[in-house]
Z-matrix of the N, CA and C atoms (Angstrom, degrees):
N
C 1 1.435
C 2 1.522 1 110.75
N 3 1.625 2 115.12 1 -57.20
C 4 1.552 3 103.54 2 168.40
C 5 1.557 4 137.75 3 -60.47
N 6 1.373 5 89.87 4 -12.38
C 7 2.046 6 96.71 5 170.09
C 8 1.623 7 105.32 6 -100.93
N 9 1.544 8 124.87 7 -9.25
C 10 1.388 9 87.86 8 137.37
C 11 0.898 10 136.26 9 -71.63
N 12 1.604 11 134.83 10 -42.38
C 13 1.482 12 133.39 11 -170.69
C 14 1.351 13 108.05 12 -65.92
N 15 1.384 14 124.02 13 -26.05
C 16 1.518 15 110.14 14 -178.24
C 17 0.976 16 114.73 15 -63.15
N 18 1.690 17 109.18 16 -50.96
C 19 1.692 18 144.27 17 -167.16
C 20 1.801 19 95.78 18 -58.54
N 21 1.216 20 125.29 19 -44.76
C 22 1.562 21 121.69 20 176.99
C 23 0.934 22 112.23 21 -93.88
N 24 1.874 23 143.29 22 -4.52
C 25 1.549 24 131.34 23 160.19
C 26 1.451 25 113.94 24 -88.73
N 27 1.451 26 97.67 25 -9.75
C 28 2.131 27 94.47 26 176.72
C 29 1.359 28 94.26 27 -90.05
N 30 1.731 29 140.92 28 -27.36
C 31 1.397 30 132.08 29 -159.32
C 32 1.838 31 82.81 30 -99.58
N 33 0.871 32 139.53 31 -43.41
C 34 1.470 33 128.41 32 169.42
C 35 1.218 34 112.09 33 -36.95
N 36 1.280 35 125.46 34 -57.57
C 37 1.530 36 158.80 35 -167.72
C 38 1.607 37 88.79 36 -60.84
N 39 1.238 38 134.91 37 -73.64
C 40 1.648 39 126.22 38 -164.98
C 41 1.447 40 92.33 39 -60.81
N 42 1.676 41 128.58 40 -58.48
C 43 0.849 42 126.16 41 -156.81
C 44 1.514 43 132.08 42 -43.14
N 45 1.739 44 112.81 43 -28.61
C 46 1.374 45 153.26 44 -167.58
C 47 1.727 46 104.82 45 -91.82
N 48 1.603 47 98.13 46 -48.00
C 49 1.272 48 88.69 47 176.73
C 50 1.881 49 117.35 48 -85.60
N 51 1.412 50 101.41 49 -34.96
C 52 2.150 51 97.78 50 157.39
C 53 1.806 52 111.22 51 -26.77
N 54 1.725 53 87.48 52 -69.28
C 55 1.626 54 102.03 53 177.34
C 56 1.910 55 115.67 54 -16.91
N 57 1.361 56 82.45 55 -59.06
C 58 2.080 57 102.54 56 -158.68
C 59 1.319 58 102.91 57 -57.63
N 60 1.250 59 96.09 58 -73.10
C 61 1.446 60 109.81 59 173.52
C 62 1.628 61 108.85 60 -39.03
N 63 1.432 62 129.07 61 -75.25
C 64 1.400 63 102.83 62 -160.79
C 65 1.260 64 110.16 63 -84.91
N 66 1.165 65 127.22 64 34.16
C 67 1.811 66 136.33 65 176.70
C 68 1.635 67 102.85 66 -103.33
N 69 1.453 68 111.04 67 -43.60
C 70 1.350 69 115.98 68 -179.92
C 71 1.383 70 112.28 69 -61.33
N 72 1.325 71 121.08 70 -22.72
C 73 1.642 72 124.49 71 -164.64
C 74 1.495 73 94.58 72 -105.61
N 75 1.460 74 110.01 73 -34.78
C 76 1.287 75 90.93 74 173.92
C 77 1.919 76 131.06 75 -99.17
N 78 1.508 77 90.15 76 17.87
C 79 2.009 78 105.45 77 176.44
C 80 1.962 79 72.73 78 -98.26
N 81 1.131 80 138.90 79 -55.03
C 82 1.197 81 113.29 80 -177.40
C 83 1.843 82 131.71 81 -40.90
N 84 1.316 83 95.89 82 -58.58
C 85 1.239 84 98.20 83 -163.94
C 86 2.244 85 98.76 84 -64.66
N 87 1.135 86 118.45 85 -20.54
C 88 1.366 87 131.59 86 179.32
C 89 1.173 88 112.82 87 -59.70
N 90 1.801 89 111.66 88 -44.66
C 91 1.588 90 100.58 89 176.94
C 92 1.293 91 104.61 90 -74.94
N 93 1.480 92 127.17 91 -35.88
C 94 1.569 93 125.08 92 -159.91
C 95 1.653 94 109.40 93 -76.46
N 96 1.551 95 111.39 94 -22.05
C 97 1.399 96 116.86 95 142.77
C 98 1.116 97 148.45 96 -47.97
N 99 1.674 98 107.70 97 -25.24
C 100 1.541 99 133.69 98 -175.78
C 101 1.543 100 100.18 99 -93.11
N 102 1.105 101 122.43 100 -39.42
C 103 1.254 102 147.19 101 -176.01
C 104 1.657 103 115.56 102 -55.96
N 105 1.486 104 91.36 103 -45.37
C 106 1.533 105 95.12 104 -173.34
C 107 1.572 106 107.23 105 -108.79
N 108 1.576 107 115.33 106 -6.71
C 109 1.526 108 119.32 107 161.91
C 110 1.687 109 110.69 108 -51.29
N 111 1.758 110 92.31 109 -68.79
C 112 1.713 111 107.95 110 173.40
C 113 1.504 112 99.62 111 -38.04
N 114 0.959 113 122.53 112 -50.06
C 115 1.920 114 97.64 113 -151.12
C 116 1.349 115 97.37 114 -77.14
N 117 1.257 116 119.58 115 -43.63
C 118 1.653 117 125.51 116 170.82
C 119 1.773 118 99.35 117 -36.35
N 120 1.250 119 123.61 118 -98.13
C 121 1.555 120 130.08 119 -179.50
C 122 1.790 121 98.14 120 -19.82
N 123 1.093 122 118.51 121 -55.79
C 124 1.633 123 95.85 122 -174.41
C 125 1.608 124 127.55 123 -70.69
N 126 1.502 125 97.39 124 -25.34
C 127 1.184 126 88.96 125 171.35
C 128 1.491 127 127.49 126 -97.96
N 129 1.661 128 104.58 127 14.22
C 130 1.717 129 103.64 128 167.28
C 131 1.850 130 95.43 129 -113.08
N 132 1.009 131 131.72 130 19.10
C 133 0.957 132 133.13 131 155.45
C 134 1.455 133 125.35 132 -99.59
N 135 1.197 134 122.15 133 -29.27
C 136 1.548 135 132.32 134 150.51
C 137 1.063 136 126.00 135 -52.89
N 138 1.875 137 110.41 136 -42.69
C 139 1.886 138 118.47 137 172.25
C 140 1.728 139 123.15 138 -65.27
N 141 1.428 140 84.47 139 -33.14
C 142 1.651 141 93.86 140 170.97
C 143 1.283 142 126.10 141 -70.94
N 144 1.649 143 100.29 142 -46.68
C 145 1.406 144 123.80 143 163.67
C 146 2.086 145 114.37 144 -36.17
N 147 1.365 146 104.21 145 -54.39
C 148 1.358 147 118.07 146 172.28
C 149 1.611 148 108.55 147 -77.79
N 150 0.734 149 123.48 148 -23.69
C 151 1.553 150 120.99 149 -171.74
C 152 1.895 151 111.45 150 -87.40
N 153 1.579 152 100.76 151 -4.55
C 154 1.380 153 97.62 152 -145.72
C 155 1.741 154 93.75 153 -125.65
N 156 1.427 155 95.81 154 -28.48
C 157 1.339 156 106.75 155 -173.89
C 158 1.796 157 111.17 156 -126.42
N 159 0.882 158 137.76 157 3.47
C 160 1.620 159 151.95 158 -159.18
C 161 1.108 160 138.54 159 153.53
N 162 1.265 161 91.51 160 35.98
C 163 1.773 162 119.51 161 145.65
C 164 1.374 163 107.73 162 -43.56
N 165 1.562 164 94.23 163 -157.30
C 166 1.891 165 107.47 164 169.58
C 167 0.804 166 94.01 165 -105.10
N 168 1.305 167 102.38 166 151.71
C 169 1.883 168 139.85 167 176.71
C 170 1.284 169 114.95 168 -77.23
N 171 0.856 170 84.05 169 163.99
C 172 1.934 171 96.47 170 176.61
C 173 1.635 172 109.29 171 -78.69
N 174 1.758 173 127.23 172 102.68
C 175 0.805 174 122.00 173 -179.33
C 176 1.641 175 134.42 174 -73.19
N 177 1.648 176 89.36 175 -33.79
C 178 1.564 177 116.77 176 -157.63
C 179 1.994 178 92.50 177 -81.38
N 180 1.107 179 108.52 178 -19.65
C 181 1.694 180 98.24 179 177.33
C 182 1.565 181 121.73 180 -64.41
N 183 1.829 182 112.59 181 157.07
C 184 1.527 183 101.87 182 -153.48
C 185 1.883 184 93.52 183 -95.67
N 186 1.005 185 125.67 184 48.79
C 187 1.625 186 108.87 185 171.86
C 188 1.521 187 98.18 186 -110.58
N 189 1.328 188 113.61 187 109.92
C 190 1.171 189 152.15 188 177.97
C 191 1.615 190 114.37 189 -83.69
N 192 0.804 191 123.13 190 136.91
C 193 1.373 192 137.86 191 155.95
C 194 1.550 193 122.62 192 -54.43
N 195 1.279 194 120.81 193 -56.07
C 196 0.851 195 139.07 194 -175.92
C 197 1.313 196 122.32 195 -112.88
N 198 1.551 197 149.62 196 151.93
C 199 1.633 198 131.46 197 -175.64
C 200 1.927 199 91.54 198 -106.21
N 201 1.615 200 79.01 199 134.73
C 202 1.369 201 77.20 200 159.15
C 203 1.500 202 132.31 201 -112.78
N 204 0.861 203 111.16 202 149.51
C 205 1.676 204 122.39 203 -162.13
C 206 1.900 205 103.30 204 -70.55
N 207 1.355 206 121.68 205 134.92
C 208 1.369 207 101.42 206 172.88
C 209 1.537 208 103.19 207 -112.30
N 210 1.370 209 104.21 208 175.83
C 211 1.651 210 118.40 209 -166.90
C 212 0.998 211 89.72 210 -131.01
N 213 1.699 212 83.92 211 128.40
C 214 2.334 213 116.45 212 172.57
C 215 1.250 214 104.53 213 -75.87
């Protein structure tokens, strides 16, 4: 009876510490994932942003600055 409980709190015991370890590498790679989501979203939100609101203008339209005079 006591070499089970030992025998299943030392295999608990690796099991917990496997856990840590590849949780830590993988809460890492999650923020640096979050990290590079965000920068992505701002910068297709900025392109749209420019594309949507201050792009190029309409060149070919006739409001002129100036009038121009025509010739008979």
């Amino acid at each position: 009876m006591e070499i089970t409980a030992v025998s299943s709190l030392i295999f608990l015991i690796v099991i917990a510490a496997v856990a840590f370890f590849v949780l830590r590498r993988v809460v890492k790679m999650a923020i640096r994932a979050t990290i590079v989501a965000l920068i992505l979203l701002i910068a297709i939100v900025g392109g749209v942003s420019l594309w949507m609101f201050g792009g190029a203008t309409d060149k070919t339209s006739d409001s002129r600055s100036t009038p121009v005079r025509k010739v008979r």
